[in-house]
Chimera marker file (.cmm) of the C-alpha trace (Angstrom):
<marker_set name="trace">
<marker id="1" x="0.000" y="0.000" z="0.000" r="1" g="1" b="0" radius="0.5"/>
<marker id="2" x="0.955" y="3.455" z="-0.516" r="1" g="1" b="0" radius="0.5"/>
<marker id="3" x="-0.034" y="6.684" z="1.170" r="1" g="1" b="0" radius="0.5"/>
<marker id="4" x="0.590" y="9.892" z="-0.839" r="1" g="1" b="0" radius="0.5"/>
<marker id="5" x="0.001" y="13.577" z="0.732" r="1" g="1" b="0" radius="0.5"/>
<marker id="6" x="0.608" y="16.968" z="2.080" r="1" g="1" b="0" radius="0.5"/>
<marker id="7" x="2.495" y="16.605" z="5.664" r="1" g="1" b="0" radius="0.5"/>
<marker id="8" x="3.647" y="18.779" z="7.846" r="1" g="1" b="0" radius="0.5"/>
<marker id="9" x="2.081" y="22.580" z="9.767" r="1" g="1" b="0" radius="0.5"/>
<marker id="10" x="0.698" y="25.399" z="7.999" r="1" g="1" b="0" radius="0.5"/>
<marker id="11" x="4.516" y="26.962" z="7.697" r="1" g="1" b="0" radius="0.5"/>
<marker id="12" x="6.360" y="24.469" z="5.906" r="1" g="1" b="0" radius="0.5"/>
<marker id="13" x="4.109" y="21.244" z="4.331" r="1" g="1" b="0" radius="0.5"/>
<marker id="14" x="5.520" y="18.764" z="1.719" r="1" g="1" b="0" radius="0.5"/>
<marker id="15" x="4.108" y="16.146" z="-0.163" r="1" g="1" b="0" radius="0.5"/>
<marker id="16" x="5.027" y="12.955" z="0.539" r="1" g="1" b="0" radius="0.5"/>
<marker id="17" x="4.485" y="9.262" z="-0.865" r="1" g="1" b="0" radius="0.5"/>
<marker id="18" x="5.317" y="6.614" z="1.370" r="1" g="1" b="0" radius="0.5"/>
<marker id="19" x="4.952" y="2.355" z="1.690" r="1" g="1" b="0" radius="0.5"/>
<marker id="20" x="7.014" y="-0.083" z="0.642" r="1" g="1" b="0" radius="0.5"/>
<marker id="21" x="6.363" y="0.190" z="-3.627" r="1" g="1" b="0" radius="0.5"/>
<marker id="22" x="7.725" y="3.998" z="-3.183" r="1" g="1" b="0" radius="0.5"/>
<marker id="23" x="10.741" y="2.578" z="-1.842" r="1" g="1" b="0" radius="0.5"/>
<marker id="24" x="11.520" y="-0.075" z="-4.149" r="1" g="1" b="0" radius="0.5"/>
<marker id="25" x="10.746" y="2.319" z="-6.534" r="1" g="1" b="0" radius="0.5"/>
<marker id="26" x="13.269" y="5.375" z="-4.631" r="1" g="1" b="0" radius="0.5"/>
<marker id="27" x="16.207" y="2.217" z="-4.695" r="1" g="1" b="0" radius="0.5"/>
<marker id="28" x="15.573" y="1.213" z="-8.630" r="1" g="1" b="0" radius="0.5"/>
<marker id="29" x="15.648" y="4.690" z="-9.284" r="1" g="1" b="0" radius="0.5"/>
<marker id="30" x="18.975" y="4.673" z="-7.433" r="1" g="1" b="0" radius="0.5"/>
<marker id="31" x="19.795" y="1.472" z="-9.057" r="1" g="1" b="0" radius="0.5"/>
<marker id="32" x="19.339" y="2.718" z="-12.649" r="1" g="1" b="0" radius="0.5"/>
<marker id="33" x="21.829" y="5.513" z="-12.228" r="1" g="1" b="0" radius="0.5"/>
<marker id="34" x="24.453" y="2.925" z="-13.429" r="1" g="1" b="0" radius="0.5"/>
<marker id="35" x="23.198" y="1.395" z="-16.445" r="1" g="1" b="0" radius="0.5"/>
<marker id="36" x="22.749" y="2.631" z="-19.543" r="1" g="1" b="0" radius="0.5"/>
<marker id="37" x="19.165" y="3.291" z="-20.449" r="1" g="1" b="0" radius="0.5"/>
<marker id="38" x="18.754" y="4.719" z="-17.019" r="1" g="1" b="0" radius="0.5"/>
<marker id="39" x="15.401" y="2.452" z="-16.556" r="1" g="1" b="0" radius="0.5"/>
<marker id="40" x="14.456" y="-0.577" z="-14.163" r="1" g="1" b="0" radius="0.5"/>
<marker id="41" x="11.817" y="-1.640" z="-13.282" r="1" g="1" b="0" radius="0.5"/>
<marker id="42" x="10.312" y="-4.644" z="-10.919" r="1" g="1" b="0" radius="0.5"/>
<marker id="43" x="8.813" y="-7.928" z="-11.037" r="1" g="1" b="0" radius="0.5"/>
<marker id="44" x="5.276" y="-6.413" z="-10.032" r="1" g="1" b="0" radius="0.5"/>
<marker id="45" x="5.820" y="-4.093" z="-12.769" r="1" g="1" b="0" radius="0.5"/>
<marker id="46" x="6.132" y="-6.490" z="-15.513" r="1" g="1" b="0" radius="0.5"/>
<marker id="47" x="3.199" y="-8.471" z="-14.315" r="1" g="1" b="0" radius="0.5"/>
<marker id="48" x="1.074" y="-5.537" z="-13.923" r="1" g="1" b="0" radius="0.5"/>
<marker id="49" x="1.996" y="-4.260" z="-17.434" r="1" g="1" b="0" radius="0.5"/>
<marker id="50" x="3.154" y="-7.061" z="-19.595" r="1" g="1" b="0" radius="0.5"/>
<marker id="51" x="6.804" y="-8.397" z="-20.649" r="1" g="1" b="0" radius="0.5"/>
<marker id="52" x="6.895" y="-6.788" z="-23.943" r="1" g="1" b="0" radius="0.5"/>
<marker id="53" x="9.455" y="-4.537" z="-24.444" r="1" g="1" b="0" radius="0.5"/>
<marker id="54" x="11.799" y="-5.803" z="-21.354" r="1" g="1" b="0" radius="0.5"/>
<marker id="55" x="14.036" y="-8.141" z="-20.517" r="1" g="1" b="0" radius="0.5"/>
<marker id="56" x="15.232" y="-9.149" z="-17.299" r="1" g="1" b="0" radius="0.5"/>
<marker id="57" x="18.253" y="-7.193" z="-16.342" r="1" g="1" b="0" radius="0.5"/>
<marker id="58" x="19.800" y="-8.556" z="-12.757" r="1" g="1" b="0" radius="0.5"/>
<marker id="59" x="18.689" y="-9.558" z="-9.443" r="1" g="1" b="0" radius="0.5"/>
<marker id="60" x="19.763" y="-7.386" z="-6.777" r="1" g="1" b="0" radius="0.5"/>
<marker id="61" x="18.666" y="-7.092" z="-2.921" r="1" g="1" b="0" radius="0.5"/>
<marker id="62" x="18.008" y="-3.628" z="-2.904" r="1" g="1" b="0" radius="0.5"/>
<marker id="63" x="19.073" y="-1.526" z="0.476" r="1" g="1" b="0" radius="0.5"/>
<marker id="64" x="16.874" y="-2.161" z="3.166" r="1" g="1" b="0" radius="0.5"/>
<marker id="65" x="15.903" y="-5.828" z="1.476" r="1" g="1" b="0" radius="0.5"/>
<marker id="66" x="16.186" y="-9.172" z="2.580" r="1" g="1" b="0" radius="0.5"/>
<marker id="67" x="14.847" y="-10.332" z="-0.342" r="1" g="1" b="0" radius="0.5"/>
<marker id="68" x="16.584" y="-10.401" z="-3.925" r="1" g="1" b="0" radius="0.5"/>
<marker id="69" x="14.456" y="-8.124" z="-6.680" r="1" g="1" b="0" radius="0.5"/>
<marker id="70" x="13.639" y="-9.662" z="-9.973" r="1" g="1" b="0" radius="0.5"/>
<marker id="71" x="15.049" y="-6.322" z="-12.290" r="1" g="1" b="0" radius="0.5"/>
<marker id="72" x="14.234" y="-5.520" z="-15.543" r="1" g="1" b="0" radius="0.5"/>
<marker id="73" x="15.021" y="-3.394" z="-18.304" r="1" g="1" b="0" radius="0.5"/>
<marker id="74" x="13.695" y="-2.058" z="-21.750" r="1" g="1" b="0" radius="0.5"/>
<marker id="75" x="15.072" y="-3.681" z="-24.787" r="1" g="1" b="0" radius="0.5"/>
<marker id="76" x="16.188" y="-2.339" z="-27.662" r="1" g="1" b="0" radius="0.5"/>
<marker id="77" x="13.738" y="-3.049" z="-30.950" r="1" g="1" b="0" radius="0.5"/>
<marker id="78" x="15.506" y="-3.883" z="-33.769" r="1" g="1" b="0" radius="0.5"/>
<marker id="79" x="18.865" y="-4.154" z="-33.233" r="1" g="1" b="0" radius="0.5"/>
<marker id="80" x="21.392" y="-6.980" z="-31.712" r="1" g="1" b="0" radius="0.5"/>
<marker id="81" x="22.960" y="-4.584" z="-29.302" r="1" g="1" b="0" radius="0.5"/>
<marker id="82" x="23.108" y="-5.397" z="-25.986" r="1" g="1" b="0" radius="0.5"/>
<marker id="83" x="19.977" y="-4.424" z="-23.649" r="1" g="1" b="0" radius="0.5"/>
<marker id="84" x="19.012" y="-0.644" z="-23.257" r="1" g="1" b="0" radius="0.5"/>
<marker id="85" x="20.268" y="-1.500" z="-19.430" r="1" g="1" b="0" radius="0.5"/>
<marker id="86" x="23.564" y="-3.087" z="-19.560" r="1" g="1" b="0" radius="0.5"/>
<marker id="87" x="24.965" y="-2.230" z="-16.525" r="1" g="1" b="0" radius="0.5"/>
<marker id="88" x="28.284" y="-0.569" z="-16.167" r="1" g="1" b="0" radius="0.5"/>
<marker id="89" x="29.091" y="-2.326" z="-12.533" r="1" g="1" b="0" radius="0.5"/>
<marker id="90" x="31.584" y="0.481" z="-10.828" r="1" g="1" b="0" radius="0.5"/>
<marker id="91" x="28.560" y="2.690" z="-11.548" r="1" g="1" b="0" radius="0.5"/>
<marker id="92" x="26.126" y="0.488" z="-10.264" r="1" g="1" b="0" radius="0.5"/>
<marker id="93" x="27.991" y="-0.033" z="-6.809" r="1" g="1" b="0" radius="0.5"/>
<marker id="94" x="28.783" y="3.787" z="-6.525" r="1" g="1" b="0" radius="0.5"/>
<marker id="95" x="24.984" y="4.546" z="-6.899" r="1" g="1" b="0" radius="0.5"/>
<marker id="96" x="23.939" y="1.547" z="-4.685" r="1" g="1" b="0" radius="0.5"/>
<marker id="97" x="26.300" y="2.697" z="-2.035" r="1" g="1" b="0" radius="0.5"/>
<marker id="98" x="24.748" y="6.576" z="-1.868" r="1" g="1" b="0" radius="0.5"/>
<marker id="99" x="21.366" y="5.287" z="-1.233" r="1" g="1" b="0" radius="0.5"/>
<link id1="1" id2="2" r="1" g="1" b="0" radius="0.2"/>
<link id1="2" id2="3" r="1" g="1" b="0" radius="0.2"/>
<link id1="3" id2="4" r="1" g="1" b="0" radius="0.2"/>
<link id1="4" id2="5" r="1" g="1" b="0" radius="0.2"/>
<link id1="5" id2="6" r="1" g="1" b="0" radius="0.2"/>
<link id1="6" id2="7" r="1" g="1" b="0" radius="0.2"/>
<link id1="7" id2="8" r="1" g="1" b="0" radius="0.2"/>
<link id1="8" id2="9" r="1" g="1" b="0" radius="0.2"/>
<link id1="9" id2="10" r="1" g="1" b="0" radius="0.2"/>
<link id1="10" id2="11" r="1" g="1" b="0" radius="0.2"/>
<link id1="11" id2="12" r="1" g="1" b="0" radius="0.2"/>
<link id1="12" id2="13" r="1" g="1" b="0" radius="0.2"/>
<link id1="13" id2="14" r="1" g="1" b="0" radius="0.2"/>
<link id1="14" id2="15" r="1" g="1" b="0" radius="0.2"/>
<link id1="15" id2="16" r="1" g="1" b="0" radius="0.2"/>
<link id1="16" id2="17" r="1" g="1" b="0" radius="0.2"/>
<link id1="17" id2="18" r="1" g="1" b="0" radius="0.2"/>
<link id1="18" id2="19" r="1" g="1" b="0" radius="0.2"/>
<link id1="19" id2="20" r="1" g="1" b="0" radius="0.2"/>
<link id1="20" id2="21" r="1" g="1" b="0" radius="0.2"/>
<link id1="21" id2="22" r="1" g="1" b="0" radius="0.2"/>
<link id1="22" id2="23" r="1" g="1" b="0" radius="0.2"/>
<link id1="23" id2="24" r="1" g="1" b="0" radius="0.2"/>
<link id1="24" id2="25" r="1" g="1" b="0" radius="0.2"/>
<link id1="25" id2="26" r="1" g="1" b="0" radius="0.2"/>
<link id1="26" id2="27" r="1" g="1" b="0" radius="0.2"/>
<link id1="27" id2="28" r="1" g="1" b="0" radius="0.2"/>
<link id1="28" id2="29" r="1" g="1" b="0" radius="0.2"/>
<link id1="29" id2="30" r="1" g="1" b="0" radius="0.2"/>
<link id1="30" id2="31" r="1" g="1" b="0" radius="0.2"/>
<link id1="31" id2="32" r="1" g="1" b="0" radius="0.2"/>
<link id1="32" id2="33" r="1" g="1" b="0" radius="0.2"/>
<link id1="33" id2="34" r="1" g="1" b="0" radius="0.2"/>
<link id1="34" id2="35" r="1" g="1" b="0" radius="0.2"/>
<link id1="35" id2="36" r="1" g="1" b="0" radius="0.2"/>
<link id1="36" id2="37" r="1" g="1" b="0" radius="0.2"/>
<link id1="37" id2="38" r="1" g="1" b="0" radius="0.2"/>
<link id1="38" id2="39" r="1" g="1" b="0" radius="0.2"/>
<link id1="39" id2="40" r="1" g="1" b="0" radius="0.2"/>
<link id1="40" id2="41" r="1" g="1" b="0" radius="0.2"/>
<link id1="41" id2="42" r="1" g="1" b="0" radius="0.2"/>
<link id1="42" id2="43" r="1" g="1" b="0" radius="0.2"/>
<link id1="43" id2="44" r="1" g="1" b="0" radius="0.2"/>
<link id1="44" id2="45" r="1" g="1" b="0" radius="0.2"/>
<link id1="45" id2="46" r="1" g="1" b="0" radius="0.2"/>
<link id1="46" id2="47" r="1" g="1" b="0" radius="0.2"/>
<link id1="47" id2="48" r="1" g="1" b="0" radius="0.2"/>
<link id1="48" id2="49" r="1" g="1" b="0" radius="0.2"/>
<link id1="49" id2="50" r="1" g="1" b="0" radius="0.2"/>
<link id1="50" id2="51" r="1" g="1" b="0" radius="0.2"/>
<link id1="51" id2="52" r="1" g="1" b="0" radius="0.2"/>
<link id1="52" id2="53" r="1" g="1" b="0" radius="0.2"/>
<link id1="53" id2="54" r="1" g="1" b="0" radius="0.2"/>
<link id1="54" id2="55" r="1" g="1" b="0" radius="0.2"/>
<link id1="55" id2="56" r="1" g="1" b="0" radius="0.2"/>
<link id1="56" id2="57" r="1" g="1" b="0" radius="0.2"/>
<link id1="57" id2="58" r="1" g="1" b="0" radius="0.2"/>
<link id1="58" id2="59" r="1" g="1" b="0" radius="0.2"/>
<link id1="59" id2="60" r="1" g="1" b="0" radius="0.2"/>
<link id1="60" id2="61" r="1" g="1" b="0" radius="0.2"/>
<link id1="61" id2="62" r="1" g="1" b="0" radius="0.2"/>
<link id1="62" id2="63" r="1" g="1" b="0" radius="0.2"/>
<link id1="63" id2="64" r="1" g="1" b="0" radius="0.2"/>
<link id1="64" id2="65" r="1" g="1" b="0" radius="0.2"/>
<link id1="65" id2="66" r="1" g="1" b="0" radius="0.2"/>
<link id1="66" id2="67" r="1" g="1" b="0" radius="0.2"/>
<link id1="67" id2="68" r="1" g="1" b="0" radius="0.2"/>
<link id1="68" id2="69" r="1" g="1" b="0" radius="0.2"/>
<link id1="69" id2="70" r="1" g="1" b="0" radius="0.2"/>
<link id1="70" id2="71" r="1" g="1" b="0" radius="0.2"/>
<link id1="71" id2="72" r="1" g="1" b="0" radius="0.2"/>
<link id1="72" id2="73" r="1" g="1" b="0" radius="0.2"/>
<link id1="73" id2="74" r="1" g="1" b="0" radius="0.2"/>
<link id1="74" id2="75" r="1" g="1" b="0" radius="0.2"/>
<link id1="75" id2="76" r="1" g="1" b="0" radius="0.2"/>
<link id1="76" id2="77" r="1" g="1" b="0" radius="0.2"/>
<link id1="77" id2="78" r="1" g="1" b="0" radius="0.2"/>
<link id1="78" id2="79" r="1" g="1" b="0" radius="0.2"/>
<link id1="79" id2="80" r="1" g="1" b="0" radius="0.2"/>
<link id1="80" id2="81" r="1" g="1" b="0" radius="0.2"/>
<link id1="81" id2="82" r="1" g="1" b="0" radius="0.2"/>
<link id1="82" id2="83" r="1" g="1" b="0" radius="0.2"/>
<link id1="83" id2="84" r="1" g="1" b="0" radius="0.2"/>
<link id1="84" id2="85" r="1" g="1" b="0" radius="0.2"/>
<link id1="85" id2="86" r="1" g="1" b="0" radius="0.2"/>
<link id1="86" id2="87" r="1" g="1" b="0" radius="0.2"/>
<link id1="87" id2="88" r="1" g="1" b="0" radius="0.2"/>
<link id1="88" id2="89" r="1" g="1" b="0" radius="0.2"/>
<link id1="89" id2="90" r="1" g="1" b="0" radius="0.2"/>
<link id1="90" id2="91" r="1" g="1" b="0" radius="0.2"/>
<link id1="91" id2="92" r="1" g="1" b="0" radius="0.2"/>
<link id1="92" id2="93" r="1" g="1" b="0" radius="0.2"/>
<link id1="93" id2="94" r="1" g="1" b="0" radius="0.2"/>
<link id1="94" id2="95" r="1" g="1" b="0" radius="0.2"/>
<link id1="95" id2="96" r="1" g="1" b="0" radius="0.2"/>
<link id1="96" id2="97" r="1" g="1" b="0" radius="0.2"/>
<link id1="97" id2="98" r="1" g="1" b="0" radius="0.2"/>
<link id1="98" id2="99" r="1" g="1" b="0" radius="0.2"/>
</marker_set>
């Protein structure tokens, strides 16, 4: 579930989203830094939306985890070149590590 509003006093209010797909979605983001389509998305994702158009990219336990996520990223139609998501790893770490 996520929750998604204004918090805060009269003086200084934000809006925030919060629950556990924001944060999966906060750490992909992160994630994604280091590849090269700058894209990844989640198992739920794909199975909400469909498989076309992505591949699956890595499994990673995402900061704050204990379980592995499925990752996946958008292909590239037409072409034999690798995924739109290949992963440069020094990248990926760096970004992992700031999150």
């Amino acid at each position: 579930m996520v929750v998604a509003g204004h918090v805060g006093a009269e003086r200084r209010i934000s809006y925030n989203v919060v629950g556990d797909p924001a944060n999966v979605a906060a750490r992909l983001c992160d994630l994604a830094k280091g590849t090269a389509g700058r894209i990844l998305v989640d198992a739920s994702t794909i199975e909400a939306g469909g498989a076309d158009g992505w591949q699956q990219h890595d499994v990673d336990t995402l900061r704050g985890r204990a379980e592995p996520t499925r990752c996946f990223c958008p292909t590239v139609p037409g072409t034999d070149a690798e995924p739109a998501g290949s992963r440069d790893p020094a990248a990926a770490r760096q970004a992992r590590d700031r999150s």
